[in-house]
C-alpha positions as CSV (number, residue, x, y, z in Angstrom):
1,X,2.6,17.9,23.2
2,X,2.9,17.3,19.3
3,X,4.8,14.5,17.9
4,X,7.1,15.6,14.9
5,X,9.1,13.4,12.6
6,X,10.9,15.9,10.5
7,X,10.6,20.1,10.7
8,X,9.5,21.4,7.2
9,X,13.0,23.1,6.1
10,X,14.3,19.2,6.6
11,X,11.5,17.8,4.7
12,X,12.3,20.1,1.5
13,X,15.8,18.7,1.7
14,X,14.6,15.4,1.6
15,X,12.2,15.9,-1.4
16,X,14.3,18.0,-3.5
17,X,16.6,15.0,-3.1
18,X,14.1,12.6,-4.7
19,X,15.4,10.9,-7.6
20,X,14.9,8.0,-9.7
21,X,16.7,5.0,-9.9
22,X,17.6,1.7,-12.0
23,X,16.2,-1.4,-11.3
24,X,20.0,-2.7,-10.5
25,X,20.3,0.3,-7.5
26,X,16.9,-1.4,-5.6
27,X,18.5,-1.8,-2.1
28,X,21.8,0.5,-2.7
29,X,23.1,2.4,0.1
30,X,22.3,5.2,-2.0
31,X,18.7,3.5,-2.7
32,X,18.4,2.6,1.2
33,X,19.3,6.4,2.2
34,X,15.9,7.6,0.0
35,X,13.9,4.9,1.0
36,X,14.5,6.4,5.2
37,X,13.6,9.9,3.6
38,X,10.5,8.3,2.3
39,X,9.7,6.7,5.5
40,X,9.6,10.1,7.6
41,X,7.8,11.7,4.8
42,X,5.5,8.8,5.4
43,X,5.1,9.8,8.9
44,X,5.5,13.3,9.3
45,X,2.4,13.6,6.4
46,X,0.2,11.2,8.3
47,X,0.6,13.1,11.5
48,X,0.2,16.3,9.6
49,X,-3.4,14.6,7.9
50,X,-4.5,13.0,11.3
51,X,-4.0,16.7,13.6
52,X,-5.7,18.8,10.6
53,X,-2.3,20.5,10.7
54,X,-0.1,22.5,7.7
55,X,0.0,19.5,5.5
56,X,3.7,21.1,4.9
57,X,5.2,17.2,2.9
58,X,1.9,17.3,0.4
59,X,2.3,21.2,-0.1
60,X,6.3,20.4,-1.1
61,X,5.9,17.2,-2.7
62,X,3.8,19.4,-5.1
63,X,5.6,22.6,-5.5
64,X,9.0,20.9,-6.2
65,X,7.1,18.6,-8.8
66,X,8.2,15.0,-7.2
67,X,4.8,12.9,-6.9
68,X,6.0,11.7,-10.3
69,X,9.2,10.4,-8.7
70,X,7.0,8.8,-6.3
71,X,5.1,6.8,-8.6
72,X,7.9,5.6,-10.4
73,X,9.8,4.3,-7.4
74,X,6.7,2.5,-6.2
75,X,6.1,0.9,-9.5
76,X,10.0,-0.1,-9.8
77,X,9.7,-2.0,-6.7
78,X,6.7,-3.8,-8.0
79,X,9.0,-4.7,-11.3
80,X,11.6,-6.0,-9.1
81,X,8.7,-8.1,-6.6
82,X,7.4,-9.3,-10.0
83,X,10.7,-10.3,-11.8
84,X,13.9,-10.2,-9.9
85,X,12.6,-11.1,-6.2
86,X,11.6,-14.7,-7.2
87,X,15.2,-15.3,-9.2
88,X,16.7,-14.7,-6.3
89,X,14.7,-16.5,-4.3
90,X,15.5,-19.8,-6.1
91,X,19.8,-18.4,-6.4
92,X,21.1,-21.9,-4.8
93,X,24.0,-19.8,-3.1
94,X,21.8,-17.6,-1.6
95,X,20.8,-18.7,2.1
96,X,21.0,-15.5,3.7
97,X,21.3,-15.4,7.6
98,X,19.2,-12.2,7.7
99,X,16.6,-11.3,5.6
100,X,16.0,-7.0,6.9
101,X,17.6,-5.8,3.8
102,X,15.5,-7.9,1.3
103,X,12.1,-6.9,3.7
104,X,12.5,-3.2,3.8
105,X,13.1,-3.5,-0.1
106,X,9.9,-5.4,-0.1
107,X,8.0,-3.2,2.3
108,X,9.3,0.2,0.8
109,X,6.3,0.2,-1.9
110,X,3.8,-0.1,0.7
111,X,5.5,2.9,2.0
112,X,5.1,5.0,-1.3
113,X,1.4,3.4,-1.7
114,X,0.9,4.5,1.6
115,X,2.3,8.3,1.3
116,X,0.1,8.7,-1.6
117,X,-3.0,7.6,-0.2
118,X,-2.5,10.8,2.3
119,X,-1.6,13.3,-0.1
120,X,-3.8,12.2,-3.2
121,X,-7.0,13.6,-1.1
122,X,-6.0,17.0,-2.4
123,X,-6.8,17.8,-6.0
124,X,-3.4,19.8,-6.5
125,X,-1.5,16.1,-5.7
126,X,-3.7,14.6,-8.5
127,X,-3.2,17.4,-10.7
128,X,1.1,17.9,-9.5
129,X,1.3,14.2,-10.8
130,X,0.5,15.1,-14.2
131,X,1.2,12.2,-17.0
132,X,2.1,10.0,-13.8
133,X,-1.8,10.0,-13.1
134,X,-2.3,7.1,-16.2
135,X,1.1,5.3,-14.9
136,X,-0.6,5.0,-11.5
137,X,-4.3,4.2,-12.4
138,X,-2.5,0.9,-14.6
139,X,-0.8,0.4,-11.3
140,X,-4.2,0.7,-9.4
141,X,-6.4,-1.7,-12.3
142,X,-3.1,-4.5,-11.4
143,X,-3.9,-4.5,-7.7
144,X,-7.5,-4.6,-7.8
145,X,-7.7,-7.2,-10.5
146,X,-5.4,-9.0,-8.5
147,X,-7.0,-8.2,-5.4
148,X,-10.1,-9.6,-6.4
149,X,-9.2,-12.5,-8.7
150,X,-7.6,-13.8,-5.5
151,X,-10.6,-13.3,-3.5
152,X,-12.6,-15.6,-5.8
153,X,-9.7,-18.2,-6.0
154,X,-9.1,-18.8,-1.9
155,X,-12.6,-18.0,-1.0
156,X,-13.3,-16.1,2.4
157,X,-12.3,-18.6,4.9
158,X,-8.8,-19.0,3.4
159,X,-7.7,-15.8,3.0
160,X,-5.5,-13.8,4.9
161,X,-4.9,-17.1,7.0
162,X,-1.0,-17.0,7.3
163,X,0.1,-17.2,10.9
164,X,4.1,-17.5,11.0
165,X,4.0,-18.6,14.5
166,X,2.3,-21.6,13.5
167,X,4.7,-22.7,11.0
168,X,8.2,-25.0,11.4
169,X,10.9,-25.3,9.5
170,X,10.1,-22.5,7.1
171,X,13.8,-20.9,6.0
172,X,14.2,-17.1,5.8
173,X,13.5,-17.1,2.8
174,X,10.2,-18.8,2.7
175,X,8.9,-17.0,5.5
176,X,10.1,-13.8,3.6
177,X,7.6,-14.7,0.4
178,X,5.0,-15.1,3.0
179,X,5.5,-11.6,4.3
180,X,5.5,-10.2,1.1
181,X,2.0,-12.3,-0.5
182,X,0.4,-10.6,3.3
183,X,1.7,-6.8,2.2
184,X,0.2,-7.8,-1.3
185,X,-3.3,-7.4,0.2
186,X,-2.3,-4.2,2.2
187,X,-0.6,-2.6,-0.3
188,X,-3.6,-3.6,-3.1
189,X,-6.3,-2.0,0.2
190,X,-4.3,1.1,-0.3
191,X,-4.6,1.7,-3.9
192,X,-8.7,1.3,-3.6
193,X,-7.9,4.5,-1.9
194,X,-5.8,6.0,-4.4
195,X,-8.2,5.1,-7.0
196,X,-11.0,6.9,-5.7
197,X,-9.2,10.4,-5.2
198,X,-7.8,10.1,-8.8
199,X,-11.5,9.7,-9.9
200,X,-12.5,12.3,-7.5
201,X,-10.3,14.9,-9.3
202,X,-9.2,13.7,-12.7
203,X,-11.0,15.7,-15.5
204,X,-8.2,14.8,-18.0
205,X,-9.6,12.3,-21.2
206,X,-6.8,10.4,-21.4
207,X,-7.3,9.2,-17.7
208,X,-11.0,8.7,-18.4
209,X,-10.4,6.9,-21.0
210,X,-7.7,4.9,-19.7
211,X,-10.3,4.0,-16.6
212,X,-13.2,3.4,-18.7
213,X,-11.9,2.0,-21.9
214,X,-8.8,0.2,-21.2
215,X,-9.9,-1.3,-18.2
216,X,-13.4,-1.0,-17.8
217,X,-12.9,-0.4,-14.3
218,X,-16.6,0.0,-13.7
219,X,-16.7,-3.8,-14.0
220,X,-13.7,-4.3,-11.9
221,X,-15.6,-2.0,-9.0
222,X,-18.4,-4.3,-9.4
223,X,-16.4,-7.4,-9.0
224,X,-15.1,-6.0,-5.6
225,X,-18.5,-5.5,-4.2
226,X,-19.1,-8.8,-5.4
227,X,-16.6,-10.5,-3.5
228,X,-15.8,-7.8,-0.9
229,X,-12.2,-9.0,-0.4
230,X,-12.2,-7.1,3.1
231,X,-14.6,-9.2,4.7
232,X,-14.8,-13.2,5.7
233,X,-16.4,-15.4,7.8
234,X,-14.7,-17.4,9.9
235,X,-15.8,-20.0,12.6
236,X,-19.4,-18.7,12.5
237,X,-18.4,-15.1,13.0
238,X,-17.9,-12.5,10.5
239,X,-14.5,-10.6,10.2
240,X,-13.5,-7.1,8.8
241,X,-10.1,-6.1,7.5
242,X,-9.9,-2.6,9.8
243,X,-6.6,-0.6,10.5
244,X,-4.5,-3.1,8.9
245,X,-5.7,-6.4,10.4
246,X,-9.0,-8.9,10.7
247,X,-11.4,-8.0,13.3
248,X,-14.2,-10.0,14.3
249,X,-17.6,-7.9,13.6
250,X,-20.3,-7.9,16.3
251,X,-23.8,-9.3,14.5
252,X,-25.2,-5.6,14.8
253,X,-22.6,-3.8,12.5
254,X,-22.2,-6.7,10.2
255,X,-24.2,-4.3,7.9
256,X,-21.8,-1.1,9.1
257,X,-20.1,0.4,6.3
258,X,-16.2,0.3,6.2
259,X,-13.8,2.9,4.6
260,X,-13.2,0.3,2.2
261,X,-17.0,0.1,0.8
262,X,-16.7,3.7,1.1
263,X,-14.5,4.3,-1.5
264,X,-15.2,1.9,-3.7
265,X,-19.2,3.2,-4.2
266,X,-17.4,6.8,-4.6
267,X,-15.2,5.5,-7.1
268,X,-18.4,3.7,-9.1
269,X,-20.4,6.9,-8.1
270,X,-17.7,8.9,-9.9
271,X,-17.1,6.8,-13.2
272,X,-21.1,6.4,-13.9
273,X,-22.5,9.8,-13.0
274,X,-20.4,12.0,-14.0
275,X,-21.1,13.6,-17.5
276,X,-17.2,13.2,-19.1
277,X,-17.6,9.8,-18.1
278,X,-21.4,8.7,-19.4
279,X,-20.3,9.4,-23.0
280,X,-17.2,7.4,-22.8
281,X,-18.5,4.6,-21.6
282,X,-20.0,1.8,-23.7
283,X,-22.6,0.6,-22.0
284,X,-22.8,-2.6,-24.2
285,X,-24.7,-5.7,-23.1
286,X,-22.3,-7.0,-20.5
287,X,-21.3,-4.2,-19.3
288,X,-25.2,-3.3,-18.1
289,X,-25.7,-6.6,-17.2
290,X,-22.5,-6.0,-14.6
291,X,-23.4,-2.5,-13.5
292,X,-26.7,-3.3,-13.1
293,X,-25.8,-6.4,-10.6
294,X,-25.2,-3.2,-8.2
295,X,-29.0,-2.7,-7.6
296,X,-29.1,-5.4,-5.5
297,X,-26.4,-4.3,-2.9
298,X,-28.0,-0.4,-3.1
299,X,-30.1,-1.3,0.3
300,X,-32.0,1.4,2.7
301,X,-29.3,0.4,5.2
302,X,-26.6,1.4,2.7
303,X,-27.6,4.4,1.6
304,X,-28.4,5.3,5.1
305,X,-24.5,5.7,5.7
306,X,-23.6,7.0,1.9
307,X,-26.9,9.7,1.3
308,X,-24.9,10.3,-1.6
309,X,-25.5,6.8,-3.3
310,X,-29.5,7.5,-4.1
311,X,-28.7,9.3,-6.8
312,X,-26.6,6.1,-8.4
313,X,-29.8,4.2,-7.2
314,X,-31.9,6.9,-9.5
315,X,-29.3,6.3,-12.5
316,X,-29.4,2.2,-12.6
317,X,-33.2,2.1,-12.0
318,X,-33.3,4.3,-15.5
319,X,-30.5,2.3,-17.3
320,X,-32.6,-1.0,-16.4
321,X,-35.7,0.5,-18.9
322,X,-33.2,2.3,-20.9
323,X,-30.1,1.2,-23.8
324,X,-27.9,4.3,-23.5
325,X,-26.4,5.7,-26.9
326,X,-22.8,3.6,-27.9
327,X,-20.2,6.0,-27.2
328,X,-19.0,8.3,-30.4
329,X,-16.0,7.9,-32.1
330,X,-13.8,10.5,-32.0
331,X,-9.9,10.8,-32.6
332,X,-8.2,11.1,-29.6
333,X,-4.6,11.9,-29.0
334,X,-4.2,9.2,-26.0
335,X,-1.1,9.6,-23.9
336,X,0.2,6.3,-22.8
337,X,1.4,5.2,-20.1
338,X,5.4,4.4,-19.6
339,X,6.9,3.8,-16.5
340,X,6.2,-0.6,-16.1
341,X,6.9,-0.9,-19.9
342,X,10.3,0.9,-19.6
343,X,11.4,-0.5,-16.6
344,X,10.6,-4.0,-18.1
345,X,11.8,-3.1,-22.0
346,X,15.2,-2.1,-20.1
347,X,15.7,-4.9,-17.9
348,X,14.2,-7.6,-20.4
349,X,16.3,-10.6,-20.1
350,X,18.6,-9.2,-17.6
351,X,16.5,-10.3,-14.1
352,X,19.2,-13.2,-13.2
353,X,22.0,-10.7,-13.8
354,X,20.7,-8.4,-11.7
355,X,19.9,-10.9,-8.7
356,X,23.5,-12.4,-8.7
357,X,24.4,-8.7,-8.7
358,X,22.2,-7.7,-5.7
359,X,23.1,-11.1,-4.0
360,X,26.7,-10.0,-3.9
361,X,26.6,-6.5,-3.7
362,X,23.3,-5.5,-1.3
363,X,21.4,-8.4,0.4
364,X,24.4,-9.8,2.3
365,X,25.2,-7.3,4.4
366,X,28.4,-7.3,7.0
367,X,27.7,-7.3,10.6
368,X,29.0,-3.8,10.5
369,X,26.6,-3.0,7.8
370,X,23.6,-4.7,9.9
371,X,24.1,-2.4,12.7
372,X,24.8,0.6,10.8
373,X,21.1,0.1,9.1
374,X,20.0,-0.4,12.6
375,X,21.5,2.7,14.3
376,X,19.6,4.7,11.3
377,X,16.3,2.6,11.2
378,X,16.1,3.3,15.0
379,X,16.8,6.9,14.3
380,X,14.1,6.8,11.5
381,X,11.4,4.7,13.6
382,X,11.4,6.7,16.8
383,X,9.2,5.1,19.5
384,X,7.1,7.9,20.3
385,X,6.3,8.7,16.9
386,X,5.1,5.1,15.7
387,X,2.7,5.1,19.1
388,X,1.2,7.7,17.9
389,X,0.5,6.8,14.6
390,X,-1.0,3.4,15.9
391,X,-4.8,3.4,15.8
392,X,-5.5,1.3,18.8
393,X,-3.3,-0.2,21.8
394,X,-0.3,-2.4,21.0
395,X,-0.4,-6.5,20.2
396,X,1.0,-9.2,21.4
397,X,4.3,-9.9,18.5
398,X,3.9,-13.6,19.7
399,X,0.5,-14.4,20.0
400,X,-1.3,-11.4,18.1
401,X,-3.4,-10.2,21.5
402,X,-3.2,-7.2,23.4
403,X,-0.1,-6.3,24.9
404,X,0.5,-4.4,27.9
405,X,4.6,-5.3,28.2
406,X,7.9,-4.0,26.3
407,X,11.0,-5.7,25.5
408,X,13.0,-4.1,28.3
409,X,16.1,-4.5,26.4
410,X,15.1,-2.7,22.7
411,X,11.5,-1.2,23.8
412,X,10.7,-2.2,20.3
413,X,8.4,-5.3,20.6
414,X,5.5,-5.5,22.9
415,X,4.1,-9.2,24.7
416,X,0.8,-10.3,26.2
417,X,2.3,-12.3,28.8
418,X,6.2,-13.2,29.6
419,X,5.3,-16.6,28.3
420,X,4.9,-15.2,24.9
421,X,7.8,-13.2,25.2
422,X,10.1,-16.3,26.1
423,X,8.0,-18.5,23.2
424,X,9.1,-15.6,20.8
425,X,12.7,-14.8,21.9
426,X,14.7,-17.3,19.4
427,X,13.4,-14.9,16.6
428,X,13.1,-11.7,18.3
429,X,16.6,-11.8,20.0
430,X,19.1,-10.7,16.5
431,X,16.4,-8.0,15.9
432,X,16.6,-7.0,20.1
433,X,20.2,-6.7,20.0
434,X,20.9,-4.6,17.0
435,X,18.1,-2.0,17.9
436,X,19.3,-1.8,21.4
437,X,22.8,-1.7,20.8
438,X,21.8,1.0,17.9
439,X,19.7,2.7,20.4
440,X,22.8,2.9,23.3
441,X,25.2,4.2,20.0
442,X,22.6,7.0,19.5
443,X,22.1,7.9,22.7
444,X,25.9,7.6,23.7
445,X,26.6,10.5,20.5
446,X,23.6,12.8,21.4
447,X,25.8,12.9,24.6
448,X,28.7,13.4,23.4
449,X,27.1,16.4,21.0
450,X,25.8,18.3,23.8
């Protein structure tokens, strides 16, 4: 039987609803209403991608001209991470007993990030984005840059280290900053993705010369293989980041290409071979030097899984004996990109303002208003649906192993062993009761309805 999130003639209503908003509205009720649309758009359009079905939410999100919408919201989150999250952070009056509200804020531009990695395969998303296209490749060149400056900062063995469980006396707060550095690295994984179909299907100049020129982001792609942020070593054995967490690697398929590698060698495959793109690029002396450190990664093993990537071998093997033409100079009418700047020129100066605002308007919500947002987040995560978009079998929300028992009471968190589930009650229990006591509200009206 098929799993559905929303039926097509519900997920027009939700996109032709799409709209923008001010960085003061991040976490409305009006804000927190879109972001649950979002979130079953999400869904419904990886189920749709993952069962080769009618990709219905990528065929609307495109005919009603909203991917632009999309890209703003995601990067008006990333403002407010960037300039408003850490004010409020450090409010004195602001101890706040829960912390959802401020996590789903924080969590809703992995959501976007993570809508447009499935829809972005398809050249008519690229294209149905129009001047967005430059507003997300600066969005994409901030993540990886990020992604891999961090990656040469904490080193292998540090990263991606932060165990919660293994923490004490860490307020809500704290903990909350923690979450949010760990969706960093997701959310920065994702737009590798995004990167790569944008080169895949861009022919536009100013693109091209926004990824060439502006950010050189041949040598960022370089950087990344360097460091391969994605994988680690750790007591002896090596680790991959798969399916949104750290597996160890068996010694045999330590050389086995991921998804990530993937992409990024289409991406560099895309920016050096195709034609638009050798005669903007100016292949000075760094820059060969740094695209020419990719011969020694281009192994038989390699390009045994990506056929594809002799050609790039070809291509550097010929730049090494060769000093390609400077690019010409021609007079191009750039189109620049708006969306961070005006977010930021409108805000400017305003970012305390707006957290005492939010403090006392949004993220201290009644107990009414907790379960409320629970009755509709339970209506928005239904069970059967997240199982099936899960890649592999449940784990352990204590411990991290795998589970094979449910929280009787919510059916929402799953345990190794009851020993984990008693270790992890004291923060599990306000989380149990408000899903279940949504759940018994929902379940109590559908009766009442029929």
């Amino acid at each position: 039987m098929d799993v559905s999130v929303i039926f097509p003639a519900e997920a027009e209503g939700f996109i032709q609803s799409l709209e923008t908003f001010s960085l003061k509205e991040v976490g409305s009720a009006r804000w927190f209403k879109q972001h649950e649309y979002i979130e079953k758009l999400n869904m419904q359009a990886i189920l749709n991608a993952s069962a080769t079905h009618d990709e219905f939410v990528k065929d609307l999100l495109v005919s009603h001209g909203k991917i632009p919408v999309l890209v703003h919201e995601m990067i008006l989150v990333e403002v407010w991470k960037h300039k408003v999250f850490p004010v409020l952070c450090q409010l004195q009056d602001f101890n706040p007993k829960n912390t959802f509200h401020l996590y789903m804020v924080i969590h809703h531009e992995a959501t976007i990030i993570n809508l447009l990695e499935t829809i972005m395969f398809h050249k008519d998303s690229c294209d149905a984005a129009d001047d967005s296209v430059l507003d997300l490749v600066d969005y994409c060149h901030r993540k990886l840059t990020l992604l891999a400056s961090k990656a040469i900062q904490e080193g292998a063995t540090t990263r991606g280290n932060h165990n919660l469980s293994e923490q004490t006396a860490v307020s809500s707060l704290e903990e909350l900053q923690t979450q949010s550095a760990d969706l960093e690295f997701e959310i920065s994984l994702k737009a590798v993705s995004v990167l790569r179909y944008v080169t895949d299907h861009t022919d536009s100049i100013s693109v091209i010369n926004r990824l060439l020129c502006t950010h050189n982001m041949p040598c960022v792609l370089v950087q990344l293989i360097d460091c391969c942020p994605w994988s680690r070593r750790r007591e002896g054995a090596v680790e991959k980041y798969i399916n949104g967490k750290w597996q160890k690697t068996p010694a045999e398929d330590c050389l086995k290409m991921t998804k990530l590698d993937g992409q990024v060698w289409i991406s560099l495959y895309n920016l050096l071979l195709k034609e638009d793109c050798q005669r903007k690029y100016d292949f000075n002396s760094f820059n060969k030097n740094q695209i020419l450190k990719l011969r020694g990664f281009l192994t038989e093993v390699l390009i045994d899984q990506l056929p594809n990537l002799v050609e790039l071998q070809r291509y550097l093997a010929h730049l090494a004996v060769t000093d390609p033409a400077p690019p010409k100079k021609e007079l191009i009418l750039e189109q620049i990109p708006e969306m961070w700047n005006s977010i930021v020129r409108e805000n400017s100066g305003k970012w305390k303002a707006i957290a005492k605002h939010q403090v006392k308007e949004t993220f201290n919500p009644s107990e009414s208003d907790l379960r409320l947002q629970a009755r509709r987040l339970a209506q928005t995560y239904n069970l059967d649906v997240m199982e099936s978009l899960l890649p592999e079998k449940p784990k352990c929300g204590s411990c991290g192993k795998e589970a094979t028992k449910r929280c009787s009471r919510c059916q929402g968190e799953w345990y190794c062993h009851r020993e984990c589930q008693v270790k992890h009650w004291p923060k599990h229990k306000t989380a149990c009761q408000l899903i279940a006591e949504a759940t018994e509200t929902i379940q109590r009206d559908l009766k009442i309805d029929s």
